[in-house]
Structure formats: C-alpha cells, structure tokens
NUTORSE-514671 format. One record per residue: residue number from 1; residue in three letters; y, x, z of N, C-alpha, C in turn. Coordinates in Angstrom, 1 decimal. Example, Ala and Ser with C-alpha at 12.3 -4.5 7.8 and 13.67 -1.06 7.14 Angstrom:
// NUTORSE-514671
REC_seq_type_n_py_n_px_n_pz_ca_py_ca_px_ca_pz_c_py_c_px_c_pz
REC_1_Ala_-5.7_13.2_7.8_-4.5_12.3_7.8_-3.3_13.2_7.8 $
REC_2_Ser_-2.2_12.8_7.1_-1.1_13.7_7.1_0.0_12.9_7.9 $
This chain:
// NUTORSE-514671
REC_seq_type_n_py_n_px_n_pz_ca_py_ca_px_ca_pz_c_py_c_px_c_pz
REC_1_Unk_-28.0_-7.5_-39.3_-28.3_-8.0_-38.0_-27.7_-7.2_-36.9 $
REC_2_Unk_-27.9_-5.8_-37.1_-26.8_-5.2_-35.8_-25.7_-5.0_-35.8 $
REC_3_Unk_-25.3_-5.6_-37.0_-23.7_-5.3_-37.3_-23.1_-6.8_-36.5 $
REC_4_Unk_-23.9_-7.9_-37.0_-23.6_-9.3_-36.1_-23.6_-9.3_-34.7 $
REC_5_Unk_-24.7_-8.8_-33.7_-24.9_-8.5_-32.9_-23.8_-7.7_-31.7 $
REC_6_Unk_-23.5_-6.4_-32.7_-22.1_-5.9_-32.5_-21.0_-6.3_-32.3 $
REC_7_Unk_-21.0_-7.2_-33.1_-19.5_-8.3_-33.4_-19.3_-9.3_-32.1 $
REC_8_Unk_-20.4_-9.7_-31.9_-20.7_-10.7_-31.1_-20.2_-10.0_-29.5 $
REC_9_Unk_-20.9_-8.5_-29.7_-21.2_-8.2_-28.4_-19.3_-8.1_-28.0 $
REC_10_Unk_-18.8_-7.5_-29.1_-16.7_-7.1_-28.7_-16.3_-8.5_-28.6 $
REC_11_Unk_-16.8_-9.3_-29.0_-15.9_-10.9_-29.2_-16.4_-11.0_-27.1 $
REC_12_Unk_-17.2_-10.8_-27.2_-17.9_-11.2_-25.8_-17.4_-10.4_-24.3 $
REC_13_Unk_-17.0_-9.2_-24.9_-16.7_-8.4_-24.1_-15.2_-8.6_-23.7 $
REC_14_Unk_-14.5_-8.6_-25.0_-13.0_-9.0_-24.9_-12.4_-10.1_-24.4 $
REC_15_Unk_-13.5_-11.4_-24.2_-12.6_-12.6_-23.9_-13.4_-12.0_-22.3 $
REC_16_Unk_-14.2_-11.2_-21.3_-14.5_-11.3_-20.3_-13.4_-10.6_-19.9 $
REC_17_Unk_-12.7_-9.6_-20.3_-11.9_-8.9_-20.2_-10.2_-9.6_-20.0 $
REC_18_Unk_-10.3_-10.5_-20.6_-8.9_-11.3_-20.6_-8.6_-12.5_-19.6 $
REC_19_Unk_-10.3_-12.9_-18.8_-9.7_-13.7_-18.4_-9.3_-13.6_-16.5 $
REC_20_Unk_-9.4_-11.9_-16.4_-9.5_-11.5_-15.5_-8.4_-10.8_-15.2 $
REC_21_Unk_-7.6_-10.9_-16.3_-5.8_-10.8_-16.0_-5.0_-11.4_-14.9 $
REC_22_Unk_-4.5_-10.6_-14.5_-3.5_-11.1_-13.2_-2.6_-12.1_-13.6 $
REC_23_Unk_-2.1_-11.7_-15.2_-0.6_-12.7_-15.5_-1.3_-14.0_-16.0 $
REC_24_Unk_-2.9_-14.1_-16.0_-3.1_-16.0_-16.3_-3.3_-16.6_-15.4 $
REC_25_Unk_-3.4_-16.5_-13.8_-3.3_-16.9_-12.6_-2.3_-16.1_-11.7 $
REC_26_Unk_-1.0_-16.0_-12.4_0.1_-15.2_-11.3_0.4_-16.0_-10.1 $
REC_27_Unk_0.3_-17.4_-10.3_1.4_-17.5_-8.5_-0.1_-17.2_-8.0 $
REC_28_Unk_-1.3_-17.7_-8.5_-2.6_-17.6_-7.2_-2.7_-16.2_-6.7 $
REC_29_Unk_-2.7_-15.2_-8.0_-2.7_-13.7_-7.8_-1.8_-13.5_-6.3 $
REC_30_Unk_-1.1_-12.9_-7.0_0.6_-13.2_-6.5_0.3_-13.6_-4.8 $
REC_31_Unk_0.4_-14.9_-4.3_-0.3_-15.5_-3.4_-0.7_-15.0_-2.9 $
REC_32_Unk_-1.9_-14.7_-3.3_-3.4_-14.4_-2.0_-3.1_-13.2_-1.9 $
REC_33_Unk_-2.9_-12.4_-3.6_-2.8_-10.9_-2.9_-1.6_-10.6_-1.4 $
REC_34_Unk_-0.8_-11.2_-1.2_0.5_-11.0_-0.5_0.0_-11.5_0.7 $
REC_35_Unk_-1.0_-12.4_0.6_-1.5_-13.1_1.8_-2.6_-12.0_2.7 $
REC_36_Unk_-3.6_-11.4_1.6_-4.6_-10.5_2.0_-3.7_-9.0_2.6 $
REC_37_Unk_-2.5_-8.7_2.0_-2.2_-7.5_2.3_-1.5_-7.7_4.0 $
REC_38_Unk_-1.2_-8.6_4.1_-0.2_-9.3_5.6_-1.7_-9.6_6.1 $
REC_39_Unk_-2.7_-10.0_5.7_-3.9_-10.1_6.6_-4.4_-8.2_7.3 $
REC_40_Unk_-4.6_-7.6_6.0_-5.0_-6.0_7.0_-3.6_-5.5_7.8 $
REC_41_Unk_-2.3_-6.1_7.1_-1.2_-5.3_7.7_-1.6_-5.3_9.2 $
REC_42_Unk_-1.7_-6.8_10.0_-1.9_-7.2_11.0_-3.3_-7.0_11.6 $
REC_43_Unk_-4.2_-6.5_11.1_-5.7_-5.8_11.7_-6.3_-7.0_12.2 $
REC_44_Unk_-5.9_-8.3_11.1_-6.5_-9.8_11.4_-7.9_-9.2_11.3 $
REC_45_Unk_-8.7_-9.9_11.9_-9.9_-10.3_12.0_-10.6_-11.2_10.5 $
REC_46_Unk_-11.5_-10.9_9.4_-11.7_-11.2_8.5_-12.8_-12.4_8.7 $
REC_47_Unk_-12.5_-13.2_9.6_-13.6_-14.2_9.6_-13.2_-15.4_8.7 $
REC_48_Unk_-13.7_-16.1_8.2_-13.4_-17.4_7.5_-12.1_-18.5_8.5 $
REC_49_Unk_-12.8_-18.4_9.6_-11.9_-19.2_10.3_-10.7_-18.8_10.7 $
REC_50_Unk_-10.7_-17.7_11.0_-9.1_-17.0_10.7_-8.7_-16.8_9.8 $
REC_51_Unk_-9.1_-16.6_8.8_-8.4_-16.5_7.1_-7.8_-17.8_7.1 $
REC_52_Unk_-8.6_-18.9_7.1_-8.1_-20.5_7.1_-7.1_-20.9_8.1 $
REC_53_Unk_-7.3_-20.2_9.1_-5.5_-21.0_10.5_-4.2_-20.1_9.7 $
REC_54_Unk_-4.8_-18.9_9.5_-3.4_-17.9_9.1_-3.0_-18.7_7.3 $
REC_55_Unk_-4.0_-18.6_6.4_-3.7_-19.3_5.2_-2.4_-20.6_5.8 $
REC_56_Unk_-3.4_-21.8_6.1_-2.7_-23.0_6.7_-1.1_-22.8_7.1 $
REC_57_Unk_-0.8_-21.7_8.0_0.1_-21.3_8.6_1.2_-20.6_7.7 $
REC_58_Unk_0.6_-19.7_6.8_1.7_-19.4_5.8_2.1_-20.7_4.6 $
REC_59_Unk_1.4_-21.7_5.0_1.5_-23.0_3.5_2.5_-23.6_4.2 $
REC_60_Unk_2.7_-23.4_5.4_3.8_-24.5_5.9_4.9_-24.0_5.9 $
REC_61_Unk_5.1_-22.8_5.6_6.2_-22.7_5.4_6.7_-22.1_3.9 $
REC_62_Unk_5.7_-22.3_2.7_5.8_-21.9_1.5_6.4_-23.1_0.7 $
REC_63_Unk_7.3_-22.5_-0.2_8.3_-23.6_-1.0_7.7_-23.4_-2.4 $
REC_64_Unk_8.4_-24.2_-3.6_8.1_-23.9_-4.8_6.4_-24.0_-5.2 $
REC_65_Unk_6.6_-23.4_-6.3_5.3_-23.3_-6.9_4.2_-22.7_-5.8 $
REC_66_Unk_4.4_-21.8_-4.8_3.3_-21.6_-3.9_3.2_-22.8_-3.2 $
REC_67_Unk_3.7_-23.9_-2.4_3.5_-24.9_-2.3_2.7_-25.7_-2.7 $
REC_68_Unk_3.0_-25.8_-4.1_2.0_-26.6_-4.9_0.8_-25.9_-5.2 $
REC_69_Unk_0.3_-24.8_-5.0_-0.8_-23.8_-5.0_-1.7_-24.1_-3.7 $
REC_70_Unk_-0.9_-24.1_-2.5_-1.6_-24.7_-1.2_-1.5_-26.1_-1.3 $
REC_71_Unk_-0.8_-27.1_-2.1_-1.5_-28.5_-2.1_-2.9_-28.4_-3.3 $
REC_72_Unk_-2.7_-27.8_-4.0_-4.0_-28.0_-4.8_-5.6_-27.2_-3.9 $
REC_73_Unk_-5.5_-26.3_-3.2_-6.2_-25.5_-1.6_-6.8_-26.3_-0.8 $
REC_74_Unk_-5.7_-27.4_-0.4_-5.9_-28.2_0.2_-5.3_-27.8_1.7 $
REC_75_Unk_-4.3_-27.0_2.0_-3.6_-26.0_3.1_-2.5_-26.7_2.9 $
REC_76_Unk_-2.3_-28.1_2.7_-0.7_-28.9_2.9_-1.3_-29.8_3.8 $
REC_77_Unk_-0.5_-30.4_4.5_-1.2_-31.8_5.4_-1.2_-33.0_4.4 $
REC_78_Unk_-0.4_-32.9_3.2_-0.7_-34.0_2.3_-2.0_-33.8_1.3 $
REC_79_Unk_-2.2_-33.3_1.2_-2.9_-32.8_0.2_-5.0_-33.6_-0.2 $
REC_80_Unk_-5.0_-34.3_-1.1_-6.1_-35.2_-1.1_-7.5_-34.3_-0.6 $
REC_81_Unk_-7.8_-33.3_-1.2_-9.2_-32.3_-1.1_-9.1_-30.9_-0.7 $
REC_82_Unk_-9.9_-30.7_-0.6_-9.6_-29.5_0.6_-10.8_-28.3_-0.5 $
REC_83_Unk_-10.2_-27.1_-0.5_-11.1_-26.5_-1.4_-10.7_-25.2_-0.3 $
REC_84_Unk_-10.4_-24.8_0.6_-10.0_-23.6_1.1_-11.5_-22.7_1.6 $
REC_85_Unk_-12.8_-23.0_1.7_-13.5_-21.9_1.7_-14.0_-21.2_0.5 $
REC_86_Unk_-13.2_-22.0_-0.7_-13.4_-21.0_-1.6_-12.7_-19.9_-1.8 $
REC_87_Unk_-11.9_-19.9_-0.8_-10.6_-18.8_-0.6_-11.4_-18.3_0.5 $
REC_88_Unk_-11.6_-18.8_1.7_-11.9_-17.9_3.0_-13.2_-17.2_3.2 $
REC_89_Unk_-14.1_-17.8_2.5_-15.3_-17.2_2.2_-15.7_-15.6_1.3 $
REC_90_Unk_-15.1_-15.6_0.4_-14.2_-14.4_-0.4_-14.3_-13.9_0.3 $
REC_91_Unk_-12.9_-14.3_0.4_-11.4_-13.5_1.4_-12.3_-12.4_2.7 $
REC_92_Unk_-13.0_-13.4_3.4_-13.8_-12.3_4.8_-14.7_-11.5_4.1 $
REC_93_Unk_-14.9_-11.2_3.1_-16.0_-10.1_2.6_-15.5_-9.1_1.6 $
REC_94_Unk_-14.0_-9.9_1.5_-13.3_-8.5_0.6_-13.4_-8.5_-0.8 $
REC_95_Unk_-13.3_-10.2_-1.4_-13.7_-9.8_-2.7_-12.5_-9.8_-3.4 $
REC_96_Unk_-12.1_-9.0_-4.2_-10.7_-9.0_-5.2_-10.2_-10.4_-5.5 $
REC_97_Unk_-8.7_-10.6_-5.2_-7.9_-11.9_-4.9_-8.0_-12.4_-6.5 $
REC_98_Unk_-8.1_-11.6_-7.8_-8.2_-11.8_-8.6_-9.9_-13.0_-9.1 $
REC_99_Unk_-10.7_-12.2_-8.7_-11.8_-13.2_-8.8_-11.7_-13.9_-7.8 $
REC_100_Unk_-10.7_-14.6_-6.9_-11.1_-15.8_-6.3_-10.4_-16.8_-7.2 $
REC_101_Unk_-9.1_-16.1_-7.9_-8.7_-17.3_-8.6_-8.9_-17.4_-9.7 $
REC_102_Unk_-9.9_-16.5_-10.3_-10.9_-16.8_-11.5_-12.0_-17.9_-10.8 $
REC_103_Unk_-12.5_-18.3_-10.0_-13.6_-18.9_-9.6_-12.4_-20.0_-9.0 $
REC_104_Unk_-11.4_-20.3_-8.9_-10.5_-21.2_-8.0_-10.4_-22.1_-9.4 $
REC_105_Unk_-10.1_-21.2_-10.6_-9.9_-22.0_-12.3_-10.5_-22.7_-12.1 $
REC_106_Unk_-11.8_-22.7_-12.2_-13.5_-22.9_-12.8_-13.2_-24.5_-11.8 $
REC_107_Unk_-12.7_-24.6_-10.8_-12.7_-25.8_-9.9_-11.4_-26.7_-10.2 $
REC_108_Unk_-10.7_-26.1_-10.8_-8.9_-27.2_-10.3_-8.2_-25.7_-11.6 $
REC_109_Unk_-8.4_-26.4_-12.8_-7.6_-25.7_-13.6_-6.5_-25.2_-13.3 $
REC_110_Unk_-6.0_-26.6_-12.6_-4.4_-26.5_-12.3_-4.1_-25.4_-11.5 $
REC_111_Unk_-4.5_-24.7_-10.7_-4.3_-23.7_-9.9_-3.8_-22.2_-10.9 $
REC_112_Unk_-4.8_-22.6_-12.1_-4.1_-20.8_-12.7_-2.8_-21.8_-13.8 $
REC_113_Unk_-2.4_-22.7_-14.3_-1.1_-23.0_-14.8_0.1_-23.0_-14.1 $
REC_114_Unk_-0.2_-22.7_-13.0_1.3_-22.2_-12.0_1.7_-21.5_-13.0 $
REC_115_Unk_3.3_-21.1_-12.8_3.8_-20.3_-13.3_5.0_-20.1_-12.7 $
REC_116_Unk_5.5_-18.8_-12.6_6.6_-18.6_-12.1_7.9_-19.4_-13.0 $
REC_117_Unk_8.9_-19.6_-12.2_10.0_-19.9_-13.0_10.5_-18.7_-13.6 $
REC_118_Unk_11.3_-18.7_-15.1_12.3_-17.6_-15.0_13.3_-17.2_-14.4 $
REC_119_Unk_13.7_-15.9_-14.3_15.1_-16.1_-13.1_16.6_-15.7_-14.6 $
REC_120_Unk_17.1_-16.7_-14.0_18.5_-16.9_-15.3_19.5_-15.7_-15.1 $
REC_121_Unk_19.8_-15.2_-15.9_20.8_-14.2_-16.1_22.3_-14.6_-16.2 $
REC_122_Unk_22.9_-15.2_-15.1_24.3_-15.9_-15.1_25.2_-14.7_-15.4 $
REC_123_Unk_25.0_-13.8_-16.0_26.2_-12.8_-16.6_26.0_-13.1_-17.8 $
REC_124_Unk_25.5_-13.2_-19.2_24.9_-13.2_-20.0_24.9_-14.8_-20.2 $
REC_125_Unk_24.6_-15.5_-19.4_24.2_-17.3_-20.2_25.6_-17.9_-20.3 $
REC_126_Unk_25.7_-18.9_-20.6_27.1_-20.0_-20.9_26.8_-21.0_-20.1 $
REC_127_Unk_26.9_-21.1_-19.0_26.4_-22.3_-18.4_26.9_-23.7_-19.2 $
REC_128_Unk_28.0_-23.7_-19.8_28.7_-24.7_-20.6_27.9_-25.5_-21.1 $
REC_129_Unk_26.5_-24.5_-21.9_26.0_-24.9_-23.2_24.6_-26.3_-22.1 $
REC_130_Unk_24.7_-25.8_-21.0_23.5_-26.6_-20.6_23.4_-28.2_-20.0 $
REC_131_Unk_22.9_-28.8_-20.0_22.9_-30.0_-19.7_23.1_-30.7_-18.3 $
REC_132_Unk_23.7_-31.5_-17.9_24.0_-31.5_-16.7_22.7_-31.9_-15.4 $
REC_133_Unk_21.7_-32.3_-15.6_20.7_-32.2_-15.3_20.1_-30.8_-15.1 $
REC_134_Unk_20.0_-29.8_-16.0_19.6_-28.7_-15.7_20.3_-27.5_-14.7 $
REC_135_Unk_22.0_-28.1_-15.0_22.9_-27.3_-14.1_22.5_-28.2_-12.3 $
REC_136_Unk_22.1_-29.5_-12.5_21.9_-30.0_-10.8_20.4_-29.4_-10.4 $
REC_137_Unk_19.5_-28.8_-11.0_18.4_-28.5_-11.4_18.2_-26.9_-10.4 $
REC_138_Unk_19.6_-26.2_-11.1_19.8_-24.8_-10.5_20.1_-25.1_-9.0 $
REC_139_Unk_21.3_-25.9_-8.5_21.9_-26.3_-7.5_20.8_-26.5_-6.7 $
REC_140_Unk_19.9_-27.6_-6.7_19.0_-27.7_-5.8_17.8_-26.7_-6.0 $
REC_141_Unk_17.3_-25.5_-6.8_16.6_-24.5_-6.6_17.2_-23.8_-5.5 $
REC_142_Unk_18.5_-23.7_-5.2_19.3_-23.0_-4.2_19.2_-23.8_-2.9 $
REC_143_Unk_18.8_-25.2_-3.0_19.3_-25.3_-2.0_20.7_-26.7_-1.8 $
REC_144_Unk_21.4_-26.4_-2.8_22.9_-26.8_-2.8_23.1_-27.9_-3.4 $
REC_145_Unk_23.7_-28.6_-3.5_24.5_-29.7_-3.8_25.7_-30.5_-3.9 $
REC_146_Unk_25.9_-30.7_-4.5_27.3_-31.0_-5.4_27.8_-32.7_-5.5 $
REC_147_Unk_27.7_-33.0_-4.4_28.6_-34.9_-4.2_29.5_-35.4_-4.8 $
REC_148_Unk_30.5_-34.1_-5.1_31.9_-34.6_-5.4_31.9_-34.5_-7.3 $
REC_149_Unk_31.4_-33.5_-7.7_30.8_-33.2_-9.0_30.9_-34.7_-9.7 $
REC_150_Unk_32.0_-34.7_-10.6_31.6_-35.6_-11.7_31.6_-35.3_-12.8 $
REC_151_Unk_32.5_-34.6_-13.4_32.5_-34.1_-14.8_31.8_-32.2_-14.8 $
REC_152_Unk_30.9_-31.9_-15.4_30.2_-30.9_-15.9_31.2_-29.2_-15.5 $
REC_153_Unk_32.5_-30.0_-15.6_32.8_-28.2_-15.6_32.9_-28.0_-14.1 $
REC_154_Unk_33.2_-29.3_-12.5_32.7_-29.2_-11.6_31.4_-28.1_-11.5 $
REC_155_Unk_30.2_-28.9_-12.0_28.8_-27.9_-12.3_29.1_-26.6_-12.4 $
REC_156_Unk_30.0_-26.5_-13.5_29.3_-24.9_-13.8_30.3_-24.1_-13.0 $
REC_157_Unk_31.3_-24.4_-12.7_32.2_-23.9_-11.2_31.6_-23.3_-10.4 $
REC_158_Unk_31.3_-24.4_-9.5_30.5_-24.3_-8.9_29.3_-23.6_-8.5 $
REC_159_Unk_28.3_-23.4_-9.7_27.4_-22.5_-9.8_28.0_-20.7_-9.9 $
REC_160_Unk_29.1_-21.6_-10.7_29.5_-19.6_-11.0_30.0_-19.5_-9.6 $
REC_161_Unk_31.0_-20.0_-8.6_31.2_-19.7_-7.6_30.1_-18.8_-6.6 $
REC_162_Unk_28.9_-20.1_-6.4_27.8_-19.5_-5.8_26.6_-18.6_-6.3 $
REC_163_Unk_26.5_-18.2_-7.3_25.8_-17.4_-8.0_25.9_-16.2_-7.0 $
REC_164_Unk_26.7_-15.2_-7.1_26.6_-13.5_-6.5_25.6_-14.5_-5.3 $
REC_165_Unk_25.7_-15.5_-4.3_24.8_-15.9_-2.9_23.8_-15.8_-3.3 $
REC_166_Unk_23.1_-16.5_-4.8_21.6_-16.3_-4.9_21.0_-16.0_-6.0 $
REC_167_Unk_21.6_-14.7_-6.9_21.4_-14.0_-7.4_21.4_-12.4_-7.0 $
REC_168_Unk_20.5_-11.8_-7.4_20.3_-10.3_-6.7_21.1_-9.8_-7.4 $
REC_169_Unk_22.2_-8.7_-6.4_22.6_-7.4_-7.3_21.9_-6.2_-7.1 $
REC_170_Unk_22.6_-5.6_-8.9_21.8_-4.2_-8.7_22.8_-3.4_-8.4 $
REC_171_Unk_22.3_-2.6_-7.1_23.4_-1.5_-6.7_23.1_-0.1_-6.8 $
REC_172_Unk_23.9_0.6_-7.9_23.1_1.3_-8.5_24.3_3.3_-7.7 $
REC_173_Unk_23.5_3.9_-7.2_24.3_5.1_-6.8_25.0_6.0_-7.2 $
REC_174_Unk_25.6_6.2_-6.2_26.6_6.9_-6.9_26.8_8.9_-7.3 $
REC_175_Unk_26.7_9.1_-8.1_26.1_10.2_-9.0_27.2_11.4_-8.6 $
C-alpha cells in the first residue's frame, strides 16, 4: 500500500512538473515574458487596463507566429473572442508569465502549440534538394519575392544571393 501510494505520488509530481516548462508554450512564454520585461523597463503602470492598450499596441505590429498568439488573445482587430484579461489580470499582480500560459492552455489549446520555426542553416543545406514551394516559402518569410522565377535554380539563386540580408552572422574576434 505505501509503495503504491509512493508511486502514484512521483507519477503526480512529475507530470506537475512538466507542464510548467517554458519549451511547451514558447511563443506564449517567449511573448509575454518580452512583453512584461518592456512593461517594468518603462515603469508602466500595472493596471489591467494598461497592460491591455500596451498588449493591443505591441499586436499590431507583431508578425508570424506571435501574430497568431494575439489573434487567438483576441489583441488583433480580426480576431472572433477576446480572452485578454486572462493575460491582464495576471499580468497587474505579477504572476509568472509562465502560469498565465499554463491557464491560457486550459482555455484555447492552440495558444501553447505555437511553435517557433526553425532557422535553416544555408551553409550546410542544398537548397537544390528542396521543393519549389518551400524555396517560395523562405522568399516570403523574408519578405521577398521572385516574379521573374520560373525554373528552380532561379529560386535557389536567388535565395543564395539574399541569404548573408537575412541570415545572422557570427562575428567572431580577433585573438
């Protein structure tokens, strides 16, 4: 009986433990934390209703997967439902950005399956090997676009051309 008990107790302990990981809600983490730390940077005022104009205000101009994090919030002007005092209510009392988007799960799954994209290693890949869909895929992650592009090695030109623009280098000193 106490050995079951025991068992029960690590199985119980372990999954509270896991789901309070930053990497199974990273863009929300990610997000809010970046949002909360630009909230004290600026000696904002922690009321609900300023958490919500300033939130709002950083959604309008967020792209990508944070985008789609403030349409599911409800901080897009498209956006069907509006769930944002479960963020600003929190947020004004200081509770770790982590349990808002453990309690953000519990409402709109979809919020912790964000996921970052990977970032591609264009020294190292063959762009050759990829499909031409996925090379117009990269182009418009950038931004760019390619009209004249008909046959594939166009694409990967191209990309190799503009790659050093939106890929980081590492600049490493000199010894």
């Amino acid at each position: 009986m106490g050995f079951l008990s025991l068992s029960l107790f690590l199985v119980l302990l372990s999954r509270s433990c896991l789901c309070g990981l930053p990497a199974e809600c990273e863009v929300c983490n990610e997000f809010l934390e970046r949002f909360y730390q630009s909230l004290k940077e600026n000696h904002a005022d922690f009321t609900p209703s300023i958490i919500e104009k300033q939130l709002m205000l950083l959604c309008q101009e967020a792209t990508g997967k944070q985008n789609r994090l403030c349409y599911y919030l409800g901080a897009t002007s498209d956006a069907p439902t509006k769930i944002l005092s479960e963020v600003t209510r929190p947020m004004s009392a200081h509770v770790p950005v982590h349990k808002i988007c453990e309690k953000l799960k519990k409402i709109d799954v979809q919020i912790c399956e964000l996921k970052h994209e990977k970032k591609l290693d264009f020294k190292s890949m063959d762009l050759t090997k990829l499909r031409v869909a996925e090379l117009k895929k990269i182009l418009a992650d950038w931004g760019e676009e390619c009209r004249a592009c008909i046959e594939k090695s166009e694409f990967v030109n191209l990309i190799t051309e503009l790659a050093p623009k939106y890929t980081p280098t590492r600049h490493t000193a000199d010894l």
